[in-house]
Structures are given as structure tokens and as C-alpha cells.
C-alpha positions in Angstrom: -33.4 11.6 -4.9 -32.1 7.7 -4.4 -33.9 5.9 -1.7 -32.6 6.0 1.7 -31.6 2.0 1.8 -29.6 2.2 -1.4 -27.5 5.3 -0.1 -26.6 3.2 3.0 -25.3 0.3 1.2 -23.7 2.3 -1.6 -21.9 3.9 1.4 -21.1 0.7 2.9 -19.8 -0.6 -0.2 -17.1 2.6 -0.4 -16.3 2.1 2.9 -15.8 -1.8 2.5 -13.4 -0.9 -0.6 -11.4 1.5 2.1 -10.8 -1.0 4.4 -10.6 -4.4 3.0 -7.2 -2.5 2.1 -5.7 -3.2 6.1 -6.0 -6.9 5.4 -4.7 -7.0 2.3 -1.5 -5.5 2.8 -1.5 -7.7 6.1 -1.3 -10.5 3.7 1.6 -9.1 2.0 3.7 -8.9 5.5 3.1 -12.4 6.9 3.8 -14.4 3.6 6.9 -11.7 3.2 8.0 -11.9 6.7 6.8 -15.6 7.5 7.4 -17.6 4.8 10.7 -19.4 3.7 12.6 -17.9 1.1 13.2 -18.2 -1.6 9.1 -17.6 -1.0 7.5 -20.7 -3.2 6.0 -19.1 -6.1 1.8 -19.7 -5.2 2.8 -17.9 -2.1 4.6 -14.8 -3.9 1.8 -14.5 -6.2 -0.4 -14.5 -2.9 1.5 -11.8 -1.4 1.9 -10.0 -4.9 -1.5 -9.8 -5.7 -2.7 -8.4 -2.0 -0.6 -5.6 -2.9 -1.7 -4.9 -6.2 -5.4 -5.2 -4.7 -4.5 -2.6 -2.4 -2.9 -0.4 -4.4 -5.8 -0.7 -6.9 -8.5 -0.5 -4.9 -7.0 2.8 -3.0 -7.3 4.0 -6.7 -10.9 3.1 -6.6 -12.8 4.0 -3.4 -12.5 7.6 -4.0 -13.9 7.4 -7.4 -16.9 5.3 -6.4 -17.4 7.8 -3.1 -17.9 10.7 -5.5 -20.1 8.9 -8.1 -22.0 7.3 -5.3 -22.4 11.0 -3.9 -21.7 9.2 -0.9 -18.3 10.8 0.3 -17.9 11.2 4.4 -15.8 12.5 6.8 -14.7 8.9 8.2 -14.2 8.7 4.4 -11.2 11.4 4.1 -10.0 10.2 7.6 -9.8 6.1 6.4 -8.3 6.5 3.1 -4.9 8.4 4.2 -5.1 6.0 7.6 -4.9 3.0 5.3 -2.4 4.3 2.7 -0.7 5.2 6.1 -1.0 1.2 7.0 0.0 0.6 3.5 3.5 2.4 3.3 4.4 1.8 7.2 3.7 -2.3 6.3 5.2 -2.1 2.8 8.8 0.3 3.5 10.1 -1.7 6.4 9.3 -5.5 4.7 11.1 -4.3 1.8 13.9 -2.9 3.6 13.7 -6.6 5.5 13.8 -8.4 2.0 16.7 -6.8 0.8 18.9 -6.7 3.9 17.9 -10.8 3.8 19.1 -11.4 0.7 22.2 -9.4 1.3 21.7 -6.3 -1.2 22.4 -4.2 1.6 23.1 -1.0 -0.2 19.0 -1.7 -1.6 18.2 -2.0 1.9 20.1 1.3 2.9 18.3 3.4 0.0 15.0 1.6 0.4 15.2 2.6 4.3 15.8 6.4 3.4 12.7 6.5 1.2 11.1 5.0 3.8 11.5 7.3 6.5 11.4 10.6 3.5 7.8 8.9 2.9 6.7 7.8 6.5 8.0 11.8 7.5 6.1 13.3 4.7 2.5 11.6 5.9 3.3 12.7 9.5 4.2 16.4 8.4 0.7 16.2 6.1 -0.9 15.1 9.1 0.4 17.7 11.8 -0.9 20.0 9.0 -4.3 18.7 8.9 -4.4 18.3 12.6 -3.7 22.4 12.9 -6.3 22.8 10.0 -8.9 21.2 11.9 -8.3 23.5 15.0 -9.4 25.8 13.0 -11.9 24.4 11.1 -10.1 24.2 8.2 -10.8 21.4 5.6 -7.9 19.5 4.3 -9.0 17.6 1.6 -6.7 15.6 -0.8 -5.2 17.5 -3.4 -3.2 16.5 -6.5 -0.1 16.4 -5.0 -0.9 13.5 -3.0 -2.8 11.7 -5.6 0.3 12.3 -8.0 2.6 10.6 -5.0 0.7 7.9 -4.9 0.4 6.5 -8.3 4.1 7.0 -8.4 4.7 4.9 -5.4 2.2 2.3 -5.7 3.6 0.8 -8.9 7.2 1.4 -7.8 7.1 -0.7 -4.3 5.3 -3.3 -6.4 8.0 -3.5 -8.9 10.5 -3.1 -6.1 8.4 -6.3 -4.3 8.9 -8.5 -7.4 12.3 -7.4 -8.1 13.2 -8.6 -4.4 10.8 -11.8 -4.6 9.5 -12.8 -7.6 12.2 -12.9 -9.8 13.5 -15.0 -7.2 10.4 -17.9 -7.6 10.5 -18.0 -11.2 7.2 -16.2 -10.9 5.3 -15.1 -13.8 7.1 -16.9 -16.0 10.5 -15.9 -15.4 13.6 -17.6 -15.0 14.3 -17.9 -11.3 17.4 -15.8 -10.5 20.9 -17.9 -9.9 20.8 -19.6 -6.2 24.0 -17.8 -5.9 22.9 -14.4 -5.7 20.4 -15.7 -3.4 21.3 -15.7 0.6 19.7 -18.3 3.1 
């Protein structure tokens, strides 16, 4: 049996990985949002790597819960409230990026999956809601793990293909100032 002390912080550790997440992502709005664009490329790479920090250390936190033996309740309630932050932060500044560099048609089809995600999440959690009425458990399943490793990658590819090929970022040649819209 592990002393009481090193549960707690083994715990706290989990639940630090859950919500460090919020911030993260917050850093991805305000340099996409607030910044001038073209965003300079220090900044992208600030905003890019928040995002990949999220989406990485969403992957994480569960896995170090269950080694840990230290899974909770507030544990299966955070994780889907931060992916929750993470797509309703995410969807609408990419819609925003794409409408402001005038690939509207991007912007039209990045709004649909959008609202097909953000409805998804609120029909899952009506569904848990009902469960836990009746003392049902509604713990993640496959299916939702399976969504999200699909749609972590693909809003950060979509991110750099709106931003950072834009900077010059990683290497790349920046994209013609032409294509680009004030």
C-alpha cells in the first residue's frame, strides 16, 4: 500500500496535467486572435506549441491516473470539461483565421465541423447527465478516445496550414503576400 502523502501528490500531479490544459489553449486564442497577422513567427510557434501541449498532455493524464491508481470522479468530469474548452477555443479561432485571410469556403467547412463536434459533446453530455440520474457510470469509451486522436492532430495541421505556413515557420518558405489578406 503507497503512503498516504505520495497518493496525494500523485493525484495532484494528474490533476495538474488535466488542467494546465485551460491555459494552454488560452494561449493559443489570444496570440491567434490578438496578434497581427501575418502572426511573427516566435509568436506562432508560441501559439503552436500551447496546442500541441494540450493536445499531448490530454493524451497523458489518463494514462498517468490509471498507473497512479489515482483515477477520481473530478477526474472523468475535468478531462471531457477541458477537451470541451479545447474544441469550443480551437473551432471558432480557426473558423476566424480562415474567414481573415479570405479562404472563406475553409471558413464555411471548418464552421460545420465545428458545430457537428461542439453538437456531438453536448449530445454525449445530455447522455451522461440522464446516466447519472440513474446512477449510471459513463465512463470514456473508445469511441471517444478514437475521436480525439483524429482531431487533435488534424486542427493542429489545420492551425499551421492557416498560420504557420504563413511565418515561414519551421523552416518553410513563407507563403506569397498575395494570397495573404490584411
Amino acid at each position: 500500500m503507497q503512503p498516504r502523502a505520495s497518493v496525494w501528490w500523485k493525484f495532484c500531479f494528474v490533476q495538474a496535467l488535466t488542467l494546465v490544459r485551460v491555459p494552454l489553449i488560452f494561449i493559443f486564442l489570444a496570440v491567434s486572435v490578438f496578434c497581427r497577422h501575418p502572426v511573427p513567427e516566435f509568436w506562432f510557434l508560441v501559439a503552436f506549441t500551447a496546442m500541441i501541449l494540450s493536445a499531448v498532455i490530454d493524451l497523458f493524464d489518463g494514462y498517468f491516473a490509471r498507473r497512479f491508481q489515482v483515477t477520481s470522479r473530478l477526474g472523468a468530469y475535468a478531462d471531457p470539461m477541458t477537451d470541451k474548452v479545447f474544441y469550443l477555443t480551437t473551432f471558432p479561432t480557426l473558423v476566424y483565421l480562415a474567414d481573415r485571410l479570405g479562404q472563406h469556403t475553409h471558413a464555411r467547412v471548418l464552421l460545420v465541423l465545428a458545430i457537428l463536434f461542439l453538437l456531438r459533446d453536448q449530445w454525449v453530455s445530455f447522455l451522461r447527465s440522464l446516466g447519472a440520474l440513474h446512477n449510471l457510470s459513463a465512463k470514456a469509451n473508445w469511441s471517444g478516445k478514437a475521436r480525439t486522436l483524429i482531431s487533435f492532430p488534424t486542427i493542429c495541421v489545420i492551425y499551421y496550414y492557416l498560420q504557420g505556413r504563413l511565418t515561414g515557420a519551421c523552416g518553410f518558405p513563407p507563403t506569397s503576400s498575395m494570397h495573404r489578406r490584411a
